[in-house]
Structure formats: C-alpha cells, structure tokens
N, C-alpha and C positions, 0 to 999 in steps of 0.2 A: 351473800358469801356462803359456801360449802361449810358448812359446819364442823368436820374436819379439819378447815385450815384455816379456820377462825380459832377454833380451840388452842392448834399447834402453834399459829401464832402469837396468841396471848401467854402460852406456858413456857414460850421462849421469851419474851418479852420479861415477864416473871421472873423466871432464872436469871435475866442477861442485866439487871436492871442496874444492881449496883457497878459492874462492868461497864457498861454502856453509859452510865450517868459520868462517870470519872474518865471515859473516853471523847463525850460532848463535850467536856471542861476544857482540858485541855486543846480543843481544838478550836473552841471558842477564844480562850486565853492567845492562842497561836495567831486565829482570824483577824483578830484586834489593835495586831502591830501595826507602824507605818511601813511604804514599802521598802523593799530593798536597799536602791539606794540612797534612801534617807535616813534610816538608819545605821546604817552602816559605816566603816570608816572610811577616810578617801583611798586610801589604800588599795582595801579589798574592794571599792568598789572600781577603781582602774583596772587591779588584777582579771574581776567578772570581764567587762568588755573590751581588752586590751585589742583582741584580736575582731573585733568588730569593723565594720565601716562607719565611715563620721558619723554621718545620718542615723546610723542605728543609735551609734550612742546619745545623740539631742533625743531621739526618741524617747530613750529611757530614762535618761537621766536629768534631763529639761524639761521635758515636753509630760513624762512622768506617764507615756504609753504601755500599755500591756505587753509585758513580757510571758512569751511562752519556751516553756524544756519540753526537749524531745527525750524520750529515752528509748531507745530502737535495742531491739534482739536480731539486727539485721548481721546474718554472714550471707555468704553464697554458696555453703554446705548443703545448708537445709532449703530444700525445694521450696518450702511455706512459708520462707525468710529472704530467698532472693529477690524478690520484687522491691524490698523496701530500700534498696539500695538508690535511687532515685529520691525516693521521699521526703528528705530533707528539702534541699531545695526545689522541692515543686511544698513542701508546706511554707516556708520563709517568704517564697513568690507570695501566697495569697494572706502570709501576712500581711507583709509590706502593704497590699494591696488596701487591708482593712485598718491600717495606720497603726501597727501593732510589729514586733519583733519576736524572732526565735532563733534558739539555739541548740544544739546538739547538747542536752544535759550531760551523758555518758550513755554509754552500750552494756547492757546487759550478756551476761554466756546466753548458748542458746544450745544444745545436745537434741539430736535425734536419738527417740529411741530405737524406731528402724533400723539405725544404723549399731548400736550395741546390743538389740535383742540377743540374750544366750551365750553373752561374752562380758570380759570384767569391767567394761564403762557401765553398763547397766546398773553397776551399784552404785555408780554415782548420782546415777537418773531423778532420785526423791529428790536427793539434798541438793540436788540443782536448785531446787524450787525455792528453796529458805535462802540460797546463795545470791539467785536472783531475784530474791526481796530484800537482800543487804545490797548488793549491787544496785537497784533502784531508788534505797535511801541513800547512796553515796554518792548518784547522780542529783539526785535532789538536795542533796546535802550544802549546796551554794547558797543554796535559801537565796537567792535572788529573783524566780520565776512568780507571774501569777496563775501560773495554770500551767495545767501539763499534758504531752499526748502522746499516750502508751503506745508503742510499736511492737506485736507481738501475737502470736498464733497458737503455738505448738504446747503439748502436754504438760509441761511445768511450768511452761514459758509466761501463760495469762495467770495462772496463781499465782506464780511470784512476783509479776510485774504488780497484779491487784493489792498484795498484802504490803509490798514496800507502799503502795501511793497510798492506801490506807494509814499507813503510820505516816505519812504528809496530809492528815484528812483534812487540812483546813482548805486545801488546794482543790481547786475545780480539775476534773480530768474527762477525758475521753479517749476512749480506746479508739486504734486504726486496726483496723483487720487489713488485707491481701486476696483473700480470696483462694477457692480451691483451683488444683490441675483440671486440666478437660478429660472426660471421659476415658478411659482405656479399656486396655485387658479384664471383665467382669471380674468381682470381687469374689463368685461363687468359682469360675471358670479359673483364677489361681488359687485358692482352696482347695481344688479338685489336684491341682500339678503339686502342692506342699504334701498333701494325704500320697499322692502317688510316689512322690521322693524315698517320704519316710516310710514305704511299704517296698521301694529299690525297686521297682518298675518304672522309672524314669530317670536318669542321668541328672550332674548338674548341671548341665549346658541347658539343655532341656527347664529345669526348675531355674535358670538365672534369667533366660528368655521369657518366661511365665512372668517372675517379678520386674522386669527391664519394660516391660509392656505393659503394668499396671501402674508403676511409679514412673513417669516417662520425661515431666517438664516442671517448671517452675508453678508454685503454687502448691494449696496444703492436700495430702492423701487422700481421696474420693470414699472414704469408706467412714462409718459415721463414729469415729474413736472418739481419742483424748479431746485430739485437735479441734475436730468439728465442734465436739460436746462444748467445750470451750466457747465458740462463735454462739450456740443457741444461747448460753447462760445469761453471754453479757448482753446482749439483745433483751431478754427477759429479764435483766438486771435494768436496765433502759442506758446503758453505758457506751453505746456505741452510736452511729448517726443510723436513722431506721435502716433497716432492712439490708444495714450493709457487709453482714457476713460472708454473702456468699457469690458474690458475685466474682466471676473471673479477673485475673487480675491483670490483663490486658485488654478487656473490654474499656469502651472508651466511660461508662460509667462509672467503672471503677476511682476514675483522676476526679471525676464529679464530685463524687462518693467522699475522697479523702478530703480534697479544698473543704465541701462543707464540715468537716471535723474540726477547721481551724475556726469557721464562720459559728460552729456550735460552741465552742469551747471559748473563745472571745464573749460568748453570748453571755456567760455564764461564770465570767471570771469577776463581774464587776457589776455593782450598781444593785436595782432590785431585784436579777433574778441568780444572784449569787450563789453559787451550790456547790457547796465543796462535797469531794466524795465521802467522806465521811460523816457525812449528814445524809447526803443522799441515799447509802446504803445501809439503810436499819433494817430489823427484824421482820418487813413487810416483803421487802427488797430480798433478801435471804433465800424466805419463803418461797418468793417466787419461781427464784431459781432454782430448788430444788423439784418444784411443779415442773418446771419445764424439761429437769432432767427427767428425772420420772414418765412424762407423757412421751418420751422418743424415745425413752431405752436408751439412754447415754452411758454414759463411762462409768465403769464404777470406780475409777480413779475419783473421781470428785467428792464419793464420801469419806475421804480422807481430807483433799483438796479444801473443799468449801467447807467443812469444818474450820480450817485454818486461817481462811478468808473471811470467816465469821469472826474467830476470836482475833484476827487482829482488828477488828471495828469492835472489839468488845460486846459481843454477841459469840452466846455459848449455846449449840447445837449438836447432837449428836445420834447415832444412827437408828434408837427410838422415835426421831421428830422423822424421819425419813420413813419409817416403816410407815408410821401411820398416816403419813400426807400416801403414802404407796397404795394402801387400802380405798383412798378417794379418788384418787386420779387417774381417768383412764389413757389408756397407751393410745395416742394417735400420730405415729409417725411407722413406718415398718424400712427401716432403711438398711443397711445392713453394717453390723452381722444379724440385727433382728427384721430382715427380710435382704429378698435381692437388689433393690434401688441403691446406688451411691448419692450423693448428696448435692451433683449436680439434678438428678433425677427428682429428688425432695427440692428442691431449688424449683424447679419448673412446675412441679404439683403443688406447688405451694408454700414449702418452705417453713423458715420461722415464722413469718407473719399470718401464716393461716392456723399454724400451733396456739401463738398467744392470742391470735383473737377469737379462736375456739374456748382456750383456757378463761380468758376476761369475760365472755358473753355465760360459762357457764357458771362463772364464780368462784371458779378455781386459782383465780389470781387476784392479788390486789392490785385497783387500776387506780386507787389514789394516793401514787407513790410520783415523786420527783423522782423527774429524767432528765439526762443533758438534754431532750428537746423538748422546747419549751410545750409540744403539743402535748405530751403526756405518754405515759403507757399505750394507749389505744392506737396511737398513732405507727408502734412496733406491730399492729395487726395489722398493715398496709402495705406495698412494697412501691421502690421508688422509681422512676423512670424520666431520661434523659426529655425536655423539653427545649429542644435547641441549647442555649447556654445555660438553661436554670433546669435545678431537678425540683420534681413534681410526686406526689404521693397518691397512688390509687386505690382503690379500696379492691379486696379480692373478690373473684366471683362466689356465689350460694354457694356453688359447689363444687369439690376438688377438681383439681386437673388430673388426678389421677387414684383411683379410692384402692388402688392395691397399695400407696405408698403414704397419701394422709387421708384419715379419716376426720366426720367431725364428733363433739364432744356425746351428740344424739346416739350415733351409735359405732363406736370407736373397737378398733382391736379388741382390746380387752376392755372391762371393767375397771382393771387396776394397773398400776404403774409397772414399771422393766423390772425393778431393783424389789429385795426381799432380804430381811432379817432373820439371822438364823440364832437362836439358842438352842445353849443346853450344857451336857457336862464333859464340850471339847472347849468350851468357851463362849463368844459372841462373833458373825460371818456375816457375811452378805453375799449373797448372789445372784446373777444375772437372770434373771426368769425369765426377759421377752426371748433373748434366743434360745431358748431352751424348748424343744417341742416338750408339750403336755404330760406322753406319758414316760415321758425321761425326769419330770420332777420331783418324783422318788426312786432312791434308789439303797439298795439295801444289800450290801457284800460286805467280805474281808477286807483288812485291811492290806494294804503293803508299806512299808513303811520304807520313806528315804530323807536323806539328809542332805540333798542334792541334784538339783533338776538332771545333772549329766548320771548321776547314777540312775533313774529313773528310764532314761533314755537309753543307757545300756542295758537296763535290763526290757526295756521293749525290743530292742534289735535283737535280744537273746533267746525272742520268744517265750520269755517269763512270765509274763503277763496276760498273756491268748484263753480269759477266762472271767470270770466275772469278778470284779476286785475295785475298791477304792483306793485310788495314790493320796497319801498323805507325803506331802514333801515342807518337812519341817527347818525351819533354821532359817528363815527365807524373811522373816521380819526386820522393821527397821534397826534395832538394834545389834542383830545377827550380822549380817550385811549392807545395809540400804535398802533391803526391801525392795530386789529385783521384780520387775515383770518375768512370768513364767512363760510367754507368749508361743516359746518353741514346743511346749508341753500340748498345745494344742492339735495338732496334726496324729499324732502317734494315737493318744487317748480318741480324738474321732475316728483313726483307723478299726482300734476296738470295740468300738460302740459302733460302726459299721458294720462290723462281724455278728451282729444282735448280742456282744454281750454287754453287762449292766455296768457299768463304767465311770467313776465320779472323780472329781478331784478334791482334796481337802489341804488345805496348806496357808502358811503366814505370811506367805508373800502376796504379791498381786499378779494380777492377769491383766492383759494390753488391754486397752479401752476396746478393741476390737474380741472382745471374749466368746468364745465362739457358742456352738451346740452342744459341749459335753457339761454337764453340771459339774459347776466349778464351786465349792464354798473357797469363799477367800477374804484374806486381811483378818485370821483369826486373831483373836485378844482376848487374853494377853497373849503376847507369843511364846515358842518354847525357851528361848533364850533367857527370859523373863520369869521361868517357872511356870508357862503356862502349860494346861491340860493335853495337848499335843504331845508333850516329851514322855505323856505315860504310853498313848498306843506302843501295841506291839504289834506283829506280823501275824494275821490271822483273825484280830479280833474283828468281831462284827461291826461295822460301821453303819447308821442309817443317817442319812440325808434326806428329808422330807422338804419340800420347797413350798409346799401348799399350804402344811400347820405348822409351818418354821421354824425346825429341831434340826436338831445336829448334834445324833449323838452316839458315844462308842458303848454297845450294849454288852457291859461288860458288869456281872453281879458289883455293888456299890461297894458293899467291903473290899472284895479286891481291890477295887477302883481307887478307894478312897489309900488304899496299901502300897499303891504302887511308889514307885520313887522314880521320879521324873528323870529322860533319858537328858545328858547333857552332850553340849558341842565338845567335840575334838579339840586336843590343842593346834594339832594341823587344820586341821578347817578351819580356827582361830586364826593360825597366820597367815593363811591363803585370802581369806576376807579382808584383811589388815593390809595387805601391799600390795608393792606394783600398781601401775597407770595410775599414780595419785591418790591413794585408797588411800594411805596412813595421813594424807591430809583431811582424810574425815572422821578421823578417831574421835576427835570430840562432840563431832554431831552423834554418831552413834553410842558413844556413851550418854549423850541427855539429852535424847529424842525421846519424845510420847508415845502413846499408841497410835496404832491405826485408827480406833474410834476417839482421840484426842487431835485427829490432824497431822500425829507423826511431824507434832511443831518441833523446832530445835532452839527456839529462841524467846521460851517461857518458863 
C-alpha cells in the first residue's frame, strides 16, 4: 500500500474508533433480532402485506423467504430518474424468480439542480440531502425488509439515500444506478454559447438551442458532475453490481445489469456471506472513495457530501484527510469540466473499471475490503458484458482505449489529485485544481466584494469588473441560505479571464460539481454568517489565492485585520433567504446545520 493512504487511513481509524465502535454495536444489536414477521404483532404484520398477493405472503410469512425494500427517487422530471419507472416490477420479476419478495419501501424527493441553478429552489438543494436520508429511514422504518435496493443517481440524491441506509446498517444494500443520456451537443461547444450569452452576442433562442441539445433524453447529464462523481464512488465503495454505472439506460445490458442487483443483494442478505452496509463500509471503504474522487477530478460537492456519509457510519473525516490522500494520487481520468470527453467517452476508454484497477495494482486502494460481490474490489477493475442470458466479466486491455481521457497510474495526468486545500486568514477552501490550467493557480488581485451572486452579475453587465479582481461572494453558506451552487457565476468570470485578466472567485457557497476553469476557492469555513473571516474583506483589499502552496489569504497588515469588525447579513437578505417556494420550511435546518468541512450535517 501508498504510504499515504495507509497513514490516512489508520489516523482516521484513530479518530473514528470510539464512533465507529458504538456504531458496530448497535448494528450488531439490530442484526440479532428474529425476522420480521416473527416478531412482530399480527397486526402489523397483516398491515406490512395486506396489499400483497397470496403467494407473496406464504413467502414471507410461512415459508420465512427474503424480503427486499425498494426505495426509488424515481420522478419523470429528472432525466437520470426517468428510467426507473419500470424498475420495480422488472426487480419483483427476478425476485419471484429467486424465491424471494419485494416491495416498493417508499420514494424519496429527488430536485434537479439543473433545473433551480440561480433561482430560489437552489436553496433547497443541500437540505434535500439530509431530507432524503430522513425520507430513506421512513421508508425503511417498517423494519420488515432483509435487504434493501437503493434507486438513485443525482447530486444529493446517492448521499442521502447512502446516509438514511447507513442508519439501517444492519441491512445488506445495493445500489441500482440508470445510466447516462447518449452523447450530444459537446460540453465545451455549450460552454462556448453560455460565455457568448453572457457577453450579449448571442440571443436566448440561440443559448436555449445550445442547452436543448446537450441535455436532450432520459438518463444522467454526460458531463462528469455531482451525478457522475456519484456513480465512480459507489463502484469504488464496491456498492453497486461491477461496472454498472454507466451504461445506457436502454441498452439491453442495462435490464442484465439491474436483475443481477437483485441476484447480488439476495446473495448477501442471509447465511455466510451476510454484509450489511454498515459493516461493509468502514474507514478502508471511505478511503477509497475519496481515492477515486481525487484521481478523475470529481465534484467537489463530495467533500462536504462524504464527509456526512462517513459520519453517519460513524467514521470522522475531514478535508485534511483529502488534501493529503491529494498529494499521493495521481489524476487519471481527464473528463470534463477537467478535459473535453463526456462520460460516455470515459465509458468507452475505460471507464471506472480501468480507474480502480489502476488505483488497486498501484496501491492506492484497499482491495481487502467487502463488496456486494462476492469476487471483491478487483473484480470493479473489470467491466461486464452481455453473454446471451448470463453477464460475464472481462478483464481490460494493457492499455487505454483512449490516453487523452484515462491514463494509467505509470504515467497519469498529473502526479496528484483534482481537489486542493486552501488555508489561511480568509479561513479553510477547497478548490478545483484539475480544471484549472497551471498558470491560472495563482492568482493575486483586489478584492470586490458581494453579498449576492445577482449582485455580482449586475455588476459584470455593468462592466465593473473588466480588470483584474477577485469576487468574493459572501453570505452563500449553509446557514445563510442552503449553501446555493454558484454555477451561473461561471460564464461571466470565464468571460474575464478570457479577456487575459487575472480573475478568481472566493466565496461560502459552493460551485456545480461541473466547476469550471476560473479558480474558484470554495465552501469557506467558517462562513460569514457564522463570524467567519470573509465578513471582514472590504473592496479593494489584496486578495491572493495560491493553489500550488495552499493559502488563501487577504493581504491586509494583521492589526488591521485582526481590528476589523466582521461585515453582517441584511435584515432584507434575512428575509428573502427565509421565504417563498418552501424556504421557511427549512429554517430549522439552517439554524443547526454544520460546516462545510463538518458535512453541513443537520441531523447531529
């Protein structure tokens, strides 16, 4: 193993231990009941299968066959959610089949962010995640099931679904993925129409054509976000059936792909190779997927996210244990935003399964961790393919199907991972460094200061900005708001930095997992709302941003500094954050939500 992530490993183990020991316990405790309906009253347990057919109930209740819960995030809103609208009964089919039952647990919310980018659903977008990890324990909450299969894609959607079935960790689970849309409009080539919009050189007809053409049919967005980052992790988590992230969701291996979820999750529900997810995912498990974020340049959504997904397994990580697995791991994926390929393109070149079996052969992962399949981790370095009625696993060729988009671990994009830790005396950041070219990684201007992504934007249409300058856009943390994606801020800022001037962004909120080329620090903490160091900038001070020796900070003599008196929210900003579209229903999350580097938990 990388000496790096042996260390990290064990100092999370250290930290996590008395956590984690009181998290076995009780799951163990939980594991040890009789089932369902033996212990149960006859009552409830009529209530459970009322609506069943006969046979199912001798199943369960005679016969004393495995029951499985669905818990789907299926609308037909979201493109990467429409497919599962069939899924139930083609999973019940191949129950039936293996002498086992299923049921529809409950339906989780599901929100695109796409769809509220730079509008007021956006604030909802965090606390979607903690809601649908309540929504996943109220689906499981029947305590009837012996196994569960997660239905679920999209940016908030697999953290929440992950942390509610973790708080059920005695239960064996397996995630169903869907599958991305097919190729469209390049990711760069509408990039090009968003910069040209916000520059009033193209129409909206014009920029609705450009997005109408890259987001076009069912399945998740080709560009390598929240969503995708999502599909690598649990793959490298060993949570899903191999290699089945990404395959189309009308290809006919796709329906392969899911049956065997039911065939794995049976496998694993009972007997000797019983694995509930809460055993399966310890501090090895964590690790890894942080490795694999790291080597493709994923979301920086997730060092929020999987922080939170750690501590509900009772496993305490935090965005030190990130930097320094960052330092060991090199980048081997270039997808975009950190290259041109979309993820059908990584799909074809090799995908997850040429990442982690890069990552396993160099030592950069631990390969003696419990997976739902029974072959192990190595077996996620392989990808799977239709053998008339059975799927079959192939091992990848030597070498890429395409070295513009995976490299291997020999001689990888970079040395080191996408993601970078910033300190200093604005606070603690992170930023995106794969798509950042080089010598954009420091950058050293004034500030400008807003308290409002739409003030920012007005003042780029007003030509305020046409100069070299740092946007600090404060107020934007969880407890401010929800801790909006800034995502619109990216077009305007790459206009700037196209112009050759020096261009950065600073601010408490977050950036879409698709974060682009202009250096963003982001998810400071503490945030301004909180009294953190942000609410002192003023307009004009010096800001530098170093990405390479990882500072972040406003060069401003320290007596001053330490003199200032931290700017605070408006009351009108107060109440604009607070209502309308459902917002005052999350007044209480925003009052006892965490930090950004805490997970921005709401339910600890």
């Amino acid at each position: 193993m990388n000496p790096a992530v042996t260390e990290v490993t064990r100092r999370i183990a250290q930290r996590s231990a008395a956590t984690r020991s009181a998290y076995l316990e009780r799951i163990a405790r939980l594991s040890q009941r009789p089932p369902g309906p033996t212990r149960m009253g006859c009552a409830n347990v009529a209530h459970a299968y009322a609506a069943l057919p006969a046979a199912d109930k001798l199943r369960i209740v005679q016969e004393r066959g495995p029951h499985i819960g669905i818990v789907t995030a299926y609308n037909d809103m979201l493109s990467a959610h429409q497919p599962y609208e069939g899924y139930p009964a083609l999973i019940r089919e191949r129950a039936h089949a293996l002498g086992a039952t299923a049921q529809v647990a409950g339906g989780v919310p599901a929100m695109c962010d796409g769809v509220t980018q730079g509008l007021p659903g956006m604030e909802l977008s965090l606390f979607s995640r903690d809601t649908i990890a309540m929504a996943t324990a109220i689906a499981l909450s029947h305590d009837v099931f012996d196994a569960a299969l997660l239905l679920g894609i999209c940016d908030k959607i697999v953290p929440g679904l992950l942390i509610g079935a973790l708080h059920f960790g005695h239960l064996p689970c397996v995630f169903v993925p869907a599958g991305p849309m097919g190729t469209g409009l390049s990711n760069d080539a509408k990039g090009k129409v968003r910069e040209q919009f916000a520059q009033g050189l193209v129409g909206r007809d014009e920029l609705l054509r450009a997005e109408s053409a890259a987001y076009h049919g069912p399945g998740t967005c080709t560009f390598y976000g929240t969503a995708n980052s999502n599909q690598m992790l649990l793959e490298a988590m060993g949570l899903h059936v191999p290699g089945a992230a990404f395959i189309h969701p009308h290809d006919g291996l796709r329906q392969q792909l899911t049956e065997a979820a039911v065939d794995t999750v049976l496998g694993i529900a009972k007997g000797p190779r019983y694995t509930p997810i809460g055993r399966l995912v310890d501090e090895r498990v964590i690790v890894n997927a942080m490795v694999a974020l790291l080597a493709t340049g994923g979301s920086t959504n997730h060092l929020i996210h999987w922080v939170a997904v750690a501590r509900a397994a009772g496993i305490v990580i935090d965005w030190s244990d990130f930097s320094a697995l960052s330092h060991a791991t090199p980048l081997l994926a270039r997808v975009y935003p950190n290259g041109s390929a979309d993820v059908n393109q990584f799909q074809a070149a090799g995908g997850p399964g040429w990442v982690i079996r890069e990552l396993v052969d160099a030592g950069l992962m631990h390969d003696d961790v419990a997976t739902v399949d029974a072959a192990g981790l190595r077996q996620y370095g392989r990808v799977p393919r239709s053998d008339g009625a059975a799927l079959r696993w192939h091992d990848l060729p030597a070498a890429p199907g395409d070295d513009s988009v995976v490299r291997g671990a020999a001689a990888p994009f970079s040395s080191h991972g996408g993601l970078a830790l910033l300190t200093g005396n604005l606070g603690r950041a992170v930023i995106k460094t794969s798509s950042v070219p080089a010598d954009r990684h420091v950058v050293e201007a004034p500030a400008r200061v807003f308290d409002s992504q739409d003030a920012l934007q007005a003042a780029f249409k007003a030509g305020e900005l046409d100069r070299d300058v740092v946007a600090v856009v404060r107020f934007q943390g969880p407890q401010a708001n929800g801790m909006p994606e800034l995502h619109k801020l990216t077009p305007p800022l790459a206009v700037l930095q196209g112009k050759g001037y020096k261009v950065a962004l600073v601010t408490d909120g977050r950036m879409s997992g698709a974060s682009g080329k202009v250096p963003a620090a982001i998810h400071v903490s503490p945030e301004a709302l909180a009294g953190g160091p942000l609410g002192k900038v003023r307009d004009g001070d010096l800001i530098r941003l170093d990405a390479d020796a990882g500072t972040l900070q406003a060069l401003v003599p320290a007596a001053e500094w330490e003199a200032r008196t931290p700017a605070t929210i408006t009351p009108a900003q107060a109440e604009a954050n607070g209502h309308d579209l459902g917002r005052e229903l999350f007044a209480g999350m925003r009052r006892n939500v965490k930090s950004a580097e805490e997970g921005a938990i709401t339910w600890m």
